[in-house]
C-alpha positions in Angstrom: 0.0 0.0 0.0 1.3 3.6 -0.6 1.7 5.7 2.2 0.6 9.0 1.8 3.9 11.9 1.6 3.1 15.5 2.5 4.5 17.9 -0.5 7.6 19.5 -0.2 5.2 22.7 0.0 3.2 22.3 2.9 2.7 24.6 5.1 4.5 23.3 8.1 7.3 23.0 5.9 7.0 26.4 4.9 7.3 27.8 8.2 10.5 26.0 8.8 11.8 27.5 5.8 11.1 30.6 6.7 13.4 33.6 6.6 13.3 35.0 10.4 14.3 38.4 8.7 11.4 38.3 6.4 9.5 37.4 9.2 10.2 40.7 11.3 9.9 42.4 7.6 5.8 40.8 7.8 5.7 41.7 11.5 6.6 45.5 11.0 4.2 45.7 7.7 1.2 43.9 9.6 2.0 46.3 12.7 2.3 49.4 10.4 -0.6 48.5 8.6 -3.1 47.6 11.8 -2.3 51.4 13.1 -3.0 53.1 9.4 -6.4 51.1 9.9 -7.1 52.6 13.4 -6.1 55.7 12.7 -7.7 56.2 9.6 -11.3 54.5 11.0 -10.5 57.7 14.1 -10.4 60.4 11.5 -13.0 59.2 8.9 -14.7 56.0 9.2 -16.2 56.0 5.5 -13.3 57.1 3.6 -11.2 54.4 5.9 -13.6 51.6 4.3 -13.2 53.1 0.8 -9.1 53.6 0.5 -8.3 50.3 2.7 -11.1 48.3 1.0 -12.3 47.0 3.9 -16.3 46.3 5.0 -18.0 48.0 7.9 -17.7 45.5 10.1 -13.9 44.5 9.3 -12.8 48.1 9.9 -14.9 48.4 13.0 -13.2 44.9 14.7 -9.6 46.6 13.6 -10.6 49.8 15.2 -11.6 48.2 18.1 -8.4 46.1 19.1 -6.5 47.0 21.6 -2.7 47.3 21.3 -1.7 43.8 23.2 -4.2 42.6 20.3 -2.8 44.9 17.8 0.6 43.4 18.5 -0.5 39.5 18.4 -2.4 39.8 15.3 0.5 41.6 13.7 2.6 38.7 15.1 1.2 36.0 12.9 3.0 34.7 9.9 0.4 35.6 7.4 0.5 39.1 5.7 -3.2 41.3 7.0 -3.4 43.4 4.1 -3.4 42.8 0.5 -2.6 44.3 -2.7 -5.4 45.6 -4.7 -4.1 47.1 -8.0 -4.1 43.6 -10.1 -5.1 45.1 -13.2 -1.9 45.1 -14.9 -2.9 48.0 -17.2 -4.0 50.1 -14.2 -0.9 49.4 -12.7 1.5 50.8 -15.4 -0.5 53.9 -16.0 -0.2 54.7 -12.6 3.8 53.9 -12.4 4.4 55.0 -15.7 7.2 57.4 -16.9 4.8 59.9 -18.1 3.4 62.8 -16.4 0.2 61.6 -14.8 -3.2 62.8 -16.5 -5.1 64.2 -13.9 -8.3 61.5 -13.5 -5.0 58.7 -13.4 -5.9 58.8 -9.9 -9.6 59.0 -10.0 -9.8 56.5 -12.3 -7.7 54.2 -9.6 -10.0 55.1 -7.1 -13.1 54.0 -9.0 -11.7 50.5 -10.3 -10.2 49.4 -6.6 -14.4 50.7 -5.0 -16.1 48.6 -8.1 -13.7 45.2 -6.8 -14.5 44.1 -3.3 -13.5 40.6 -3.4 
């Protein structure tokens, strides 16, 4: 009978692989990221949502944490935010070499609001 092998990918295996560098590098990103989200959510809840893409009550829960929470969540090995500008074409008209037009940033803002995956 064949025994069953856990892939050379698995996340345990992953883990152990793991750069601890990089894993201070996610730490300080999640921790930087957690306060942007509760400072933003203090000064404007709604515009909060919009730029960070977040629902009500996932912004609310973030807003809410307190710092020895702030500091666990940050802690774990997954990244907490992630990056929304996958339209590749969107993406090089924003980082292009050209001057930007001015609705370059508008039009950003309205593709990012229409996606909430």
């Amino acid at each position: 009978m064949e025994q069953h092998r856990p892939s050379s990918a698995s996340a345990p295996a992953l883990q152990q692989e793991t750069d601890p560098d990089s894993l201070r590098q996610v730490e300080a990103l999640n921790l930087s990221y957690l306060l942007l989200v509760q400072r933003l959510m203090r000064e404007n809840e709604a515009e909060a949502l919009f730029r960070l893409g977040l629902g009500p009550e996932a912004g609310r829960l973030l807003a809410s944490l307190t710092p020895t929470q702030i500091i666990a969540l940050a802690r774990s090995r997954l990244m907490m935010y992630r990056f929304r500008l996958e339209d590749g074409p969107l993406v090089a008209a924003l980082s292009g070499a050209e001057p930007a037009h001015a609705l370059h940033g508008m039009h950003a803002a309205i593709v990012m609001a229409s996606r909430r995956d």
